[in-house]
C-alpha positions in Angstrom: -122.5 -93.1 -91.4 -119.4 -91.2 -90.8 -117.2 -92.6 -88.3 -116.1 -90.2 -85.3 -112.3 -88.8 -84.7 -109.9 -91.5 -83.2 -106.5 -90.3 -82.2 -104.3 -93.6 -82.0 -101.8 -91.9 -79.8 -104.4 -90.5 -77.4 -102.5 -92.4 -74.6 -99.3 -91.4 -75.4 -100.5 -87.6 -75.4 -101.7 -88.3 -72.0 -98.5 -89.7 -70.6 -96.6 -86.7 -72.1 -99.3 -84.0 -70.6 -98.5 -86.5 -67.3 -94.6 -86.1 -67.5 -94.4 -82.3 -67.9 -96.9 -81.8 -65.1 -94.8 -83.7 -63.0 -91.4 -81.6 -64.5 -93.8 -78.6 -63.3 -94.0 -79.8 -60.4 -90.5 -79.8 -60.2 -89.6 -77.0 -61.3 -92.0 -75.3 -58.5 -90.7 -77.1 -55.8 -87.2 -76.4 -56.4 -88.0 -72.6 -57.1 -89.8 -72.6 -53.4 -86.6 -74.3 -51.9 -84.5 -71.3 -53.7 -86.8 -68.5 -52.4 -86.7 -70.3 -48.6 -83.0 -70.5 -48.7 -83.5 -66.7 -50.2 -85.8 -65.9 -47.1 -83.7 -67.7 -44.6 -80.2 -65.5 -45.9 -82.3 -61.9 -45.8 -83.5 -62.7 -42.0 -79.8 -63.8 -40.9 -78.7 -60.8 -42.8 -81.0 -58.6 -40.5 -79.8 -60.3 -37.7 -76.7 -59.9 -37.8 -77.4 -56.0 -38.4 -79.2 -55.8 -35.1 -76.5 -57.5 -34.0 -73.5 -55.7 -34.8 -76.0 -52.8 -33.4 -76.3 -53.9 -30.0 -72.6 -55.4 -30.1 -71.8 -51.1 -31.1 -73.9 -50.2 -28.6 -72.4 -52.4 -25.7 -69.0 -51.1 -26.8 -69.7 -47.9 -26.1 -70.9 -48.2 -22.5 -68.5 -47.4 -19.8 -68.4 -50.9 -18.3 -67.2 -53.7 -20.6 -68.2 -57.1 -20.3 -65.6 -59.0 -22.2 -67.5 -62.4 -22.4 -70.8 -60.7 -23.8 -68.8 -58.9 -26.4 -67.0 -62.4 -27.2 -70.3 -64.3 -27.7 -71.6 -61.8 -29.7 -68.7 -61.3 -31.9 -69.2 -65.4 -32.2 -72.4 -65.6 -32.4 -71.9 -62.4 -35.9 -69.1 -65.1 -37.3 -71.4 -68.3 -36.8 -74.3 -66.7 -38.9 -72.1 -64.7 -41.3 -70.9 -68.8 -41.8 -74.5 -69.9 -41.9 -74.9 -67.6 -45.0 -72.4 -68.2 -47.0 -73.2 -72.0 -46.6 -76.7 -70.8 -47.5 -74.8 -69.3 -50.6 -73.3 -72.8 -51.7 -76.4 -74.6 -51.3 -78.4 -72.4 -53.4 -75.8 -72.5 -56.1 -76.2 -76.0 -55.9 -80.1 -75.6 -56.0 -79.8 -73.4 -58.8 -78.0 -76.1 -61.3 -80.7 -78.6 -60.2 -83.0 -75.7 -61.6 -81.7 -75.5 -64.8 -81.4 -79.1 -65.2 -85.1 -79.1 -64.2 -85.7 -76.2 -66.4 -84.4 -78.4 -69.4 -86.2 -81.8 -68.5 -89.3 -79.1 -68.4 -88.5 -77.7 -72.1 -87.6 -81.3 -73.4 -91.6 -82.6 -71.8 -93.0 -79.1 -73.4 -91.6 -79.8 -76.7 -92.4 -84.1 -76.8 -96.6 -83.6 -75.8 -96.1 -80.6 -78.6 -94.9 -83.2 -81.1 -97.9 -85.1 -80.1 -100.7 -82.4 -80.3 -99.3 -81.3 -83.7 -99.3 -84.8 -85.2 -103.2 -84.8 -83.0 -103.7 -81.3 -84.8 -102.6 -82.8 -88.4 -105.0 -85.5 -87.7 -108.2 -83.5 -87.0 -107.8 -81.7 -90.1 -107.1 -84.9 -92.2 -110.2 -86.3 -90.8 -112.2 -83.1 -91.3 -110.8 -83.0 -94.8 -112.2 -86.5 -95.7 -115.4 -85.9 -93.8 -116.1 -83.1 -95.9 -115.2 -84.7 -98.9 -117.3 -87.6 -98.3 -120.2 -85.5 -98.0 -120.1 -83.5 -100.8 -119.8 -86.7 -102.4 -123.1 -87.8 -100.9 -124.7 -84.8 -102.0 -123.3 -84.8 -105.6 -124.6 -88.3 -105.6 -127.9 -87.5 -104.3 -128.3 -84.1 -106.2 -127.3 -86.7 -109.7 -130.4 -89.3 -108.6 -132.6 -86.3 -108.0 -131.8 -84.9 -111.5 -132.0 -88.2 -113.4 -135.3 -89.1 -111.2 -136.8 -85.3 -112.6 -135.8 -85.9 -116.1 -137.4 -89.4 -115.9 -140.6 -88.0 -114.5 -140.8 -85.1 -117.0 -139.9 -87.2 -120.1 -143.2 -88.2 -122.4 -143.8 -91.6 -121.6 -143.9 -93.7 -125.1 -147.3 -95.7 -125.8 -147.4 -98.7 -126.4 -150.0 -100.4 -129.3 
C-alpha cells in the first residue's frame, strides 16, 4: 500500500503564509493611515478656501472689523501649518511604507521558497508512485503470463 504525501516542512510553510499575512496587514494599515492623513490635508485645504472666501468677502464690506479679519487671517496660518505638518508626517509614513513594502516582498519570496521545495516534493512523490505501480503491474502482468503458459503447456505423464 502506497503511503500518502507528507511535507516535512508543512509547519514552516504555515508560519511563513502566517508572517506575510501579518506584513499584509501592515502594509494595509499603514496605507489607511497615508490616505487619512491624505483626507485630513484635502478637507483643511477646502477650508482654508472658504476661508480666504469669507475673509475676501469681509474685506470688501464698508465696515471693518479689525479683530475678525485678525482671527481669520490666524486662524488661514494655523491650518496652512496644520498641513504642512501633515506633509512631514506622511513623508515619514511613507518610509515606514517602503520599509513595510520590503518586509512584505522578503515574506512573499521565503513562503515561495517553501511552496517550490512543497511543489518539487509532490512531483517526486507522484514520480515514485507511478513508478511503483507500473512496477506492480509489470509484476503482475509477468505472473499472469507465466501462470497462462503453465496452464497451456501439455502436462507430461507419468508411467
Amino acid at each position: 500500500m502506497a503511503r500518502r504525501f507528507q511535507f516535512r516542512l508543512q509547519t514552516v510553510l504555515r508560519v511563513r503564509e502566517l508572517r506575510e499575512r501579518e506584513a499584509k496587514r501592515k502594509v494595509g494599515a499603514k496605507r489607511a493611515e497615508i490616505a487619512r492623513l491624505d483626507q485630513l490635508s484635502r478637507e483643511t485645504a477646502d477650508e482654508i478656501l472658504r476661508r480666504q472666501d469669507v475673509l475676501r468677502q469681509r474685506q470688501r464690506e464698508q465696515v471693518l472689523a479689525p479683530q475678525a479679519l485678525i482671527r481669520e487671517r490666524a486662524w488661514i496660518a494655523y491650518l496652512r501649518r496644520t498641513v504642512v505638518e501633515r506633509q512631514a508626517l506622511r513623508a515619514g509614513l511613507v518610509k515606514e511604507l517602503e520599509t513595510l513594502q520590503e518586509e512584505l516582498r522578503q515574506a512573499r519570496k521565503q513562503r515561495r521558497i517553501i511552496e517550490k521545495l512543497r511543489e518539487r516534493r509532490w512531483e517526486e512523490y507522484t514520480r515514485d508512485r507511478k513508478r511503483r505501480e507500473q512496477a506492480e503491474s509489470d509484476e503482475l502482468a509477468r505472473q499472469l503470463h507465466v501462470f497462462n503458459r503453465a496452464a497451456e503447456a501439455p502436462v507430461a505423464v507419468q508411467n
